[in-house]
VOGU-3710 file (C-alpha; in Angstrom, 3 decimals, decimal comma):
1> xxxxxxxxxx> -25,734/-70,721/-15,551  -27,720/-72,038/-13,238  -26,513/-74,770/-11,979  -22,853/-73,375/-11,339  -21,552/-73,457/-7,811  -18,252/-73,060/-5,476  -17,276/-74,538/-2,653  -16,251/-72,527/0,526  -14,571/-74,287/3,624  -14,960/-72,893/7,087
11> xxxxxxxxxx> -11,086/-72,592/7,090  -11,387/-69,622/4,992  -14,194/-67,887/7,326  -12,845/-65,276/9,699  -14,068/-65,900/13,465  -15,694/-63,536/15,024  -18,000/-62,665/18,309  -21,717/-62,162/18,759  -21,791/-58,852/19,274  -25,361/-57,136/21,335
21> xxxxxxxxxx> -27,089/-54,161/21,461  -28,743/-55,312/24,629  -27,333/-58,429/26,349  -28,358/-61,484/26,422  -31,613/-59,962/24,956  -30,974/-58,199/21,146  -28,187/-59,027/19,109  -26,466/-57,077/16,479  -26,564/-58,918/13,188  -29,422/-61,080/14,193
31> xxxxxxxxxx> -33,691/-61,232/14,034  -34,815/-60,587/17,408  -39,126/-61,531/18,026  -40,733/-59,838/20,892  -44,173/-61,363/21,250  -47,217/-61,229/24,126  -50,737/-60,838/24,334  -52,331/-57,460/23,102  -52,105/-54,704/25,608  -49,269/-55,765/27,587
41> xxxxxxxxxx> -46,688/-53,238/26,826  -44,778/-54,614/23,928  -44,720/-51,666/21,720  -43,999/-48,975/25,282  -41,306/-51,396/26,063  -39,600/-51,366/22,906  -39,904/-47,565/22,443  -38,634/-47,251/26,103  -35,516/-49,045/24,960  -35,541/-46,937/21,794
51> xxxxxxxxxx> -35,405/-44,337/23,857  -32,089/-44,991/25,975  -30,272/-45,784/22,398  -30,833/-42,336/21,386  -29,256/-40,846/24,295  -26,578/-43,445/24,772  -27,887/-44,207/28,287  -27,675/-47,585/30,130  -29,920/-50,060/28,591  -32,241/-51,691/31,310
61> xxxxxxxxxx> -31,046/-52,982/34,293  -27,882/-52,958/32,697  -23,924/-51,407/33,153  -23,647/-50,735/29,259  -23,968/-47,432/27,624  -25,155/-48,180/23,608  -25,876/-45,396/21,146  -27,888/-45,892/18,208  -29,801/-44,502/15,478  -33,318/-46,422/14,502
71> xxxxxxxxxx> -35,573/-47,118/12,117  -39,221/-47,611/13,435  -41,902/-48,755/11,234  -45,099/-49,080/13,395  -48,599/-49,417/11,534  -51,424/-49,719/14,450  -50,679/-46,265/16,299  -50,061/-43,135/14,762  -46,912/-41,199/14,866  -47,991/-37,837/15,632
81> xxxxxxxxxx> -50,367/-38,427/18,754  -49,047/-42,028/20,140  -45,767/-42,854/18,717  -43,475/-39,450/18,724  -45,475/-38,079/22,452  -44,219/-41,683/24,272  -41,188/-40,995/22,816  -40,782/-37,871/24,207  -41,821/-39,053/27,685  -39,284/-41,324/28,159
91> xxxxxxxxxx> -36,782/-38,901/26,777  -35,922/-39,640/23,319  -33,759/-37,559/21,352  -36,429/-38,169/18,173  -33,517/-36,580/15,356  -31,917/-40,224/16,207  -35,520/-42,075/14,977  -36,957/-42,379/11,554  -38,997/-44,192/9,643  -39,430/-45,207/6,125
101> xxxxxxxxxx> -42,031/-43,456/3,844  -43,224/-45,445/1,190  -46,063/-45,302/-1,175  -46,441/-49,124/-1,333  -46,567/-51,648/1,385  -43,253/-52,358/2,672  -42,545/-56,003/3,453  -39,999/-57,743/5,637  -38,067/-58,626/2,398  -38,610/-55,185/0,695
111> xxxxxxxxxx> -35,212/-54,118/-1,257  -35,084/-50,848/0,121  -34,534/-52,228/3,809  -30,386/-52,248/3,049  -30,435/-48,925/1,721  -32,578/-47,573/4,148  -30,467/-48,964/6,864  -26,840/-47,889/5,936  -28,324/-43,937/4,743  -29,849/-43,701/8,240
121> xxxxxxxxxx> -26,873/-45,539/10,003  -29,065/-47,167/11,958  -28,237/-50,149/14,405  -31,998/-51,112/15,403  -34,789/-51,731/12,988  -38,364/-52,557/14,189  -40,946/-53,837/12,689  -44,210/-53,609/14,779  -46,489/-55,514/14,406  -45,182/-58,320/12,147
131> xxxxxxxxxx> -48,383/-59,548/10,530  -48,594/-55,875/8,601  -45,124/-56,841/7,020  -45,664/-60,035/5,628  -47,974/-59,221/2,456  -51,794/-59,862/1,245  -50,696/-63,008/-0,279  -48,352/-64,321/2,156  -49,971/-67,059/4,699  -47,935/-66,759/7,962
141> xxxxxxxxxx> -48,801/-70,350/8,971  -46,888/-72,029/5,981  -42,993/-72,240/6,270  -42,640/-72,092/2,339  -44,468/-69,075/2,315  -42,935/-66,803/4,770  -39,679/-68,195/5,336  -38,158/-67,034/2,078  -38,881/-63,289/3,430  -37,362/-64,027/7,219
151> xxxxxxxxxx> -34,523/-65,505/4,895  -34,367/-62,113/3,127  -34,322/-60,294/6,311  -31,737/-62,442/8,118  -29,430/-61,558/5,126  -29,878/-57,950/5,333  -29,119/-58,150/9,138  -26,073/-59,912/9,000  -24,864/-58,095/6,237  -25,435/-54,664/8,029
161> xxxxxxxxxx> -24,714/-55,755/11,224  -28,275/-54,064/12,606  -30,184/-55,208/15,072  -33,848/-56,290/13,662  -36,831/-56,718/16,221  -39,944/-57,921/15,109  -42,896/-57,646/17,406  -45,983/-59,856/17,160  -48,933/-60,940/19,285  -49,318/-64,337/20,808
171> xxxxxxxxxx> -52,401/-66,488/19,705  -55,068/-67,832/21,790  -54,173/-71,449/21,868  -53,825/-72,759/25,707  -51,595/-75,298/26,909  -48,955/-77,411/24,885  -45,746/-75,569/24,386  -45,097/-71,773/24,384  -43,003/-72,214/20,961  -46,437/-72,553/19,256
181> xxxxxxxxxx> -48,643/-69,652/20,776  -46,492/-67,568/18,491  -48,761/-65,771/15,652  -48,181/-68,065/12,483  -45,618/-70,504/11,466  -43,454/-72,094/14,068  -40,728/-71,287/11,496  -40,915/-67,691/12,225  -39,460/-68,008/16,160  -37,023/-70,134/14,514
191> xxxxxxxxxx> -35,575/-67,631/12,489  -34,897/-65,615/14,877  -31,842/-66,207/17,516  -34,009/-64,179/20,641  -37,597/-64,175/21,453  -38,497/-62,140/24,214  -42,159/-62,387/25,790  -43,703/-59,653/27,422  -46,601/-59,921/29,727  -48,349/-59,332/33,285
201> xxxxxxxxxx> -48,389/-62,229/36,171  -51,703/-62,747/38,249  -48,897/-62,427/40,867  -47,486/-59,280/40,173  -50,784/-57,410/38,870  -49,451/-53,589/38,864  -46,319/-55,151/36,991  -44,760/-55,841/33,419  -42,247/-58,487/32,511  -39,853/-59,506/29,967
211> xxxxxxxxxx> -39,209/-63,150/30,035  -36,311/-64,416/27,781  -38,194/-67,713/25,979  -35,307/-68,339/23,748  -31,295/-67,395/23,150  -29,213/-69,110/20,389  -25,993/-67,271/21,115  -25,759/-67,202/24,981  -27,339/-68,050/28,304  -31,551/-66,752/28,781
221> xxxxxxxxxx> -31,382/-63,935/29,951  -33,115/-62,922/33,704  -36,689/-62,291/33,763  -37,509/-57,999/34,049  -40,149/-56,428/35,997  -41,379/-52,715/35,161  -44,546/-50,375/35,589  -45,612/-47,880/33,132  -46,467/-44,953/35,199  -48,171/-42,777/32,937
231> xxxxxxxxxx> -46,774/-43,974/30,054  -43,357/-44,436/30,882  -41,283/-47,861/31,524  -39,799/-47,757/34,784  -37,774/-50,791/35,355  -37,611/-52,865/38,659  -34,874/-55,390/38,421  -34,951/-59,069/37,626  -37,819/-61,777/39,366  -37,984/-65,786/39,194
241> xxxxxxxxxx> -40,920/-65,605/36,233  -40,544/-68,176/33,406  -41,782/-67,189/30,185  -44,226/-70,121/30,581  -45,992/-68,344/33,224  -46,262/-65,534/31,530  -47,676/-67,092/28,543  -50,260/-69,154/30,632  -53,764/-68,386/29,189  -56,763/-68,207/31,163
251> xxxxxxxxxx> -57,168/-71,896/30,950  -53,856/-72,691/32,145  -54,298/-70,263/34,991  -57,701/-71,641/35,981  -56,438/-76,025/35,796  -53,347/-74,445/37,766  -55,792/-72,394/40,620  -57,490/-75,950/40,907  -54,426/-78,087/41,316  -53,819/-75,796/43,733
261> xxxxxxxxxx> -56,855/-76,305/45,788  -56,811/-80,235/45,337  -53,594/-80,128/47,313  -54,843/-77,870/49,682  -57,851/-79,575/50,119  -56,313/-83,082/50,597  -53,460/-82,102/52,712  -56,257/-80,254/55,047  -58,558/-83,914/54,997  -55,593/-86,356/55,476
271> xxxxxxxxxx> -56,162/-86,225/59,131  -59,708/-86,049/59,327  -63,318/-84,255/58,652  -63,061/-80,270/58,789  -65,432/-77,586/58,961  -66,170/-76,798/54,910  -66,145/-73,004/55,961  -62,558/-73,408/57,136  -61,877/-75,173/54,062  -62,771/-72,359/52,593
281> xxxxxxxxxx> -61,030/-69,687/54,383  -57,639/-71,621/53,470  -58,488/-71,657/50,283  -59,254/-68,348/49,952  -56,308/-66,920/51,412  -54,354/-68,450/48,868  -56,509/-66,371/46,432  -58,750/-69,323/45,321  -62,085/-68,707/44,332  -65,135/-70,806/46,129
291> xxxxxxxxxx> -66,047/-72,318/42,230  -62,454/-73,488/41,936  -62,464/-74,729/45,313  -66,031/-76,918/44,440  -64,328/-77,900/41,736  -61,682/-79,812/43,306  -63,989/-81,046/45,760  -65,713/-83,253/43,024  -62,271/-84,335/41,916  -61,930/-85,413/45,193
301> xxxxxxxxxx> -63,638/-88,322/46,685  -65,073/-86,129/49,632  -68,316/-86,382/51,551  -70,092/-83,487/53,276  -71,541/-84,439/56,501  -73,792/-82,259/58,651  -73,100/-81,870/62,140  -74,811/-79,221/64,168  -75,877/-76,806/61,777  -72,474/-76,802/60,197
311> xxxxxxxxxx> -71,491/-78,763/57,103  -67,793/-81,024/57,069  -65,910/-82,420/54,334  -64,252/-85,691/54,694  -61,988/-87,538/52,619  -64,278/-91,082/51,635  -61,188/-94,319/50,896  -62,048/-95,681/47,379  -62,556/-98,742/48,766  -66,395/-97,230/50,269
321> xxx> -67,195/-96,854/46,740  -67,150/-100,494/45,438  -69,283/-101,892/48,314
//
């Protein structure tokens, strides 16, 4: 019937350890969301990782060997010219990758996804990108509609004990918090117990990173930098980048380039008029653009005074104002 029930008390539960393909970054067991704007690297990354599985080699910037078979559903590139060739780059032993073949859609909840998992023995599923998993009728942005199917999938991962990454691309909100720049309901990072964010830094512009934005089972993990020289990931060790930063959109960048100058600006004026030119030259040395820099200047209360053919700024007290 069905309203019949049992009971089950934790006393009866056997205790056991996370276990992790890659840690602190991809747990066995457990949904795993890799997210970042288009054309950062998310989908090279993963197959880069793919990659070491498959020849039980170190995972990145890592002292652990892991072998593992993998099933990797991908529906923006195709497999013969994009998927199976970056592959081979980095070295993948491609009898240890898969995929499944279906004539109908196959969703994050799809009934094969057990089946599929323990005939290919595989540790690592990926799903890439997420929004082509979901269904027509499924609207991402409402928990009751797409949480059943993350429930689904969380079931089928703990119950094979296989990894399951999800990649999806970030949206184009700015500012406010990084949990909600995440394509569709804020339910969907929740499900999962990683999300990793990929990304470049207007510091580092030849470089990649992977910035940890959230870890249920264990510490975040270090922020990793890599290049993709023709293709392939090579990986440069850990750097002080938040996920925030990386996740800053061109707004955030832009208000944060013109705090920047404000500071600069006042520190410059607290002792006195300067030459705007040299106010400049400061400014542009810490890569500050001469818009951003007139900017701040009308955020500041500063007056420009000419002297000699050559313009000053000075800082004007509040006070001049109100006379």
């Amino acid at each position: 019937m069905a309203n019949e029930y049992s009971l089950t008390y934790l006393n009866t539960i056997q205790s056991r350890e996370v276990e992790w393909l890659w840690y602190p970054y991809i747990p066995y067991g457990k949904i795993t969301i890799i997210q970042g704007d288009p054309g950062e690297g998310k989908t090279t990354f993963i197959l880069s990782v793919i990659a070491s599985l498959t020849n039980n080699d170190f995972m990145p910037c890592s002292r652990n060997r892991v072998f593992s078979k993998t099933i990797y559903q991908n529906t923006e590139d195709d497999l013969a010219d994009t998927i199976k060739p970056r592959l081979e780059k980095h070295g993948a032993d491609c009898s240890k990758v898969c995929f499944i073949d279906k004539s109908e859609q196959l969703l994050l909840d799809d009934d094969c996804l057990e089946k599929a998992i323990v005939e290919a023995d595989a540790r690592l599923l990926d799903f890439d990108p997420l929004q082509s998993f979901v269904g027509e009728n499924v609207d991402m942005n409402r928990a009751n509609s797409i949480r059943p199917k993350l429930n689904k999938l969380k079931e089928i991962a703990e119950k094979t004990g296989c990894a399951i990454v999800i990649i999806g691309h970030l949206n184009k909100k700015s500012g406010g918090k990084l949990d909600y720049r995440g394509l569709g309901s804020i339910d969907i990072q929740a499900a999962a117990r990683s999300v990793l964010l990929v990304g470049k830094h207007e510091g580092y512009p030849n470089f990649r990173f992977v910035a940890q934005q959230k870890n249920n089972l264990a510490p975040l993990g270090k922020t990793l930098g890599f290049t993709l020289a023709d293709g392939v990931v090579k990986w440069l060790g850990s750097f002080p980048i938040s996920a925030e930063a990386l996740a800053a959109g061109e707004e955030d960048k832009q208000k944060s380039k013109e705090k920047s100058a404000i500071r600069i600006i006042a520190n410059l004026l607290i002792k006195g008029r300067l030459p705007s030119y040299f106010i400049f030259k400061c400014c542009a040395d810490e890569g500050i653009s001469e818009r951003t820099v007139n900017n701040a200047k009308k955020k500041l209360n500063i007056r420009s005074v000419r002297k000699n053919n050559i313009w000053y700024w000075e800082l004007v007290p509040y006070l001049d104002l109100e006379r």
